[in-house]
N, C-alpha and C positions, 0 to 999 in steps of 0.2 A: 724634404724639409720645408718648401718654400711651400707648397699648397697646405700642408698644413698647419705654418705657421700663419696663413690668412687665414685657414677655416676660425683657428682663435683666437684670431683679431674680428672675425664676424660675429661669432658666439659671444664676445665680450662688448660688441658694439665699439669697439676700436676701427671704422674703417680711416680710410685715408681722410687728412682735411680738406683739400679739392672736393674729393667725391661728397663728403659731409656738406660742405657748402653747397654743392649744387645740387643736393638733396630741398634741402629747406631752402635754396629761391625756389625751384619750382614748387614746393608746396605752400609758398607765400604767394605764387603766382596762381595758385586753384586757388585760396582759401580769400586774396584781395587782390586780382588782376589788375584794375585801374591804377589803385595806390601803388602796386607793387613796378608797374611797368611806367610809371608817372616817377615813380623815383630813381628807377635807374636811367629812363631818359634821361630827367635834370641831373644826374651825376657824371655819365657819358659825356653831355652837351659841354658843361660847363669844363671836363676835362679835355674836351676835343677843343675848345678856344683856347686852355692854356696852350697845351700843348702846335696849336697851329700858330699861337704868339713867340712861341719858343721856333721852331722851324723859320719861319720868317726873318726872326733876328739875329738868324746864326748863316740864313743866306744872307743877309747885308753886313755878317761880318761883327755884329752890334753885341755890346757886353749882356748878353740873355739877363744879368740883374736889377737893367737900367729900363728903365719908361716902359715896364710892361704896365698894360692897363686892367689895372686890379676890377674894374668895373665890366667887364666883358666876361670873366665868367660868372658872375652871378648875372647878368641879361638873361645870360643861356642857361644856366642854371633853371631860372624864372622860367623861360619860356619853355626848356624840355619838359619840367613837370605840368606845367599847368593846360599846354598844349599838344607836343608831339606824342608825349607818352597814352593821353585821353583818348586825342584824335585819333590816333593809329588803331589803337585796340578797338572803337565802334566804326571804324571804319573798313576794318579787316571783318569783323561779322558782317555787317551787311554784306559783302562783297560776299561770302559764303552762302548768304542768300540769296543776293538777286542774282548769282552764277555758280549753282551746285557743280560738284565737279563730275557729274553725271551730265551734264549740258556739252554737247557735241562742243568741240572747239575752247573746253571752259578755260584751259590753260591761257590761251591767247586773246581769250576776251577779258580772261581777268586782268592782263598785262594793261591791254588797252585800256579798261576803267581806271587802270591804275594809274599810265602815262597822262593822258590826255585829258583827266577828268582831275585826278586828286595831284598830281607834282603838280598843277598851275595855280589849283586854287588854295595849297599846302604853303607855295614860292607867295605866293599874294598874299597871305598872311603872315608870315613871316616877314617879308616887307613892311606891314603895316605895324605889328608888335614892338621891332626892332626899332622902329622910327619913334614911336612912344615912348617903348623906354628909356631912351638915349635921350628922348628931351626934345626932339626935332619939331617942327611944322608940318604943314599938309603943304608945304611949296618943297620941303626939303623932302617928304616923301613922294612927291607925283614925279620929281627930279631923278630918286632914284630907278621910281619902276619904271621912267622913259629909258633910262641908258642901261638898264643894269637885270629886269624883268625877261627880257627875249637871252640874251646872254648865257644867261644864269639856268632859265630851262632848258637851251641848247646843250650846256654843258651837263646838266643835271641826263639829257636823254641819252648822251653819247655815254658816259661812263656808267651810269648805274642801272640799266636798264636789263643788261643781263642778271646781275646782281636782281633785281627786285622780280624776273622770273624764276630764278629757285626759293627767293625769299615767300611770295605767294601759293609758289603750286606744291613746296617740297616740303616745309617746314608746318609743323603743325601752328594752329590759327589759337591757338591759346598760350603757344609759344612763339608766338612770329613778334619780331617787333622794326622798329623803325629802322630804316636804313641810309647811310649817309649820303649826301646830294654831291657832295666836291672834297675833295684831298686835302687833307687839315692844312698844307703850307699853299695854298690860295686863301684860305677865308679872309685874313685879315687885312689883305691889297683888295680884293675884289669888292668887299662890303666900304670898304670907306671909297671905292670908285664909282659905289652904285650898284656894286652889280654882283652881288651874293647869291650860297645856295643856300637855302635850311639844313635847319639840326636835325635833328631830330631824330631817337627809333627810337636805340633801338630801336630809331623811324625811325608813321605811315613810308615816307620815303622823301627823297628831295632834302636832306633836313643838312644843314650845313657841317662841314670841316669837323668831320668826326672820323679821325681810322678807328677809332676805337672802338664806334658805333656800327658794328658790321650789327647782320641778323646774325641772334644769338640760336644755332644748331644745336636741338640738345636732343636726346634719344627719347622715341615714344615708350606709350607702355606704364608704368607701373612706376610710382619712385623708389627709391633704393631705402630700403628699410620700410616700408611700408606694409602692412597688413590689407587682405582680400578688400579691407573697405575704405576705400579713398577720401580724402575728405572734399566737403561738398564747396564749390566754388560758390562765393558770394558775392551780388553785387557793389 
């Protein structure tokens, strides 16, 4: 009964709503990749602040209704879309470029481009955005990257660096997106100490206090209800 109560739920276009939705993001993600991974960054981001405000103020015990700061997730809001979600995606092609995965070693050299090239200069912007929007100075941002810059990439290498080896070698690169830098109930002590990680993915990676923001694993191949001819991704 049960197989071919699905076969007539497929023939009528009845599949499940899960699988229906993650039909049409991946074909929003062929048909507007930027836009599409630019808005679920900023949607990620800005839910990974609530939510790491919420954590915070249930470790000190603090009424979660009181002094949250409605102003932090549209920061991250702001910054997922217009940054982590962009930057990720042309930074993930190149990286497909300057290290095919026919390139002896590419797994570990991608890693490396990845560590040591783009979380420092991802962490540094971030810093700098964050400081703008908030309203700061340039004495209140050089304050932070002195105490809060070394920290924060430390932290960023130690936990997510296995994490951003299956996110690079294993996930397809039209599906890869940003991956989170620190554990949603750190961001909002460490960034007002100075010493944050970025949001970011769906990020490139390093991107701050998102569990929610893992690499999104979706299956290669064909999407689900789809005909022989794909539609064509646009820039």
């Amino acid at each position: 009964m049960a197989p071919a109560a699905s076969k007539l739920r497929a023939e009528a276009g009845l599949e499940p709503l899960p699988r229906r939705a993650l039909s049409q993001y991946l074909r929003l993600l062929r048909l507007y990749p930027v836009l599409t991974k630019a808005a679920t960054s900023g949607i990620l981001s800005a839910l990974g602040n609530f939510l790491a405000q919420l954590i915070e103020k249930k470790q000190k015990k603090e009424n979660c209704s009181q002094k949250l700061d409605v102003s932090g997730p549209l920061r991250y809001a702001i910054y997922g879309f217009f940054f982590t979600g962009p930057l990720g995606h042309f930074f993930y092609l190149l990286m497909e470029r300057w290290i095919p995965s026919d390139v002896p070693l590419a797994g570990i050299k991608r890693l490396l481009l990845d560590r040591l090239l783009f979380a420092p200069a991802f962490l540094s912007l971030f810093f700098l955005v964050m400081n703008f929007l908030e309203g700061q100075d340039t004495a209140a941002f050089t304050a932070k990257m002195k105490s809060g810059f070394w920290p924060a990439l430390r932290m960023n290498w130690r936990v997510w660096t296995p994490v951003q080896f299956i996110n690079i070698n294993y996930i397809p690169v039209q599906e890869r997106t940003a991956v989170p830098g620190q554990p949603a109930e750190e961001e909002p002590r460490v960034w007002r100490r100075g010493a944050d990680v970025q949001t970011g993915p769906l990020q490139g990676q390093g991107h701050t206090a998102h569990l929610p923001h893992q690499a999104l694993a979706v299956p290669r191949g064909r999407l689900p209800g789809e005909g022989p001819h794909a539609d064509a991704p646009r820039s």
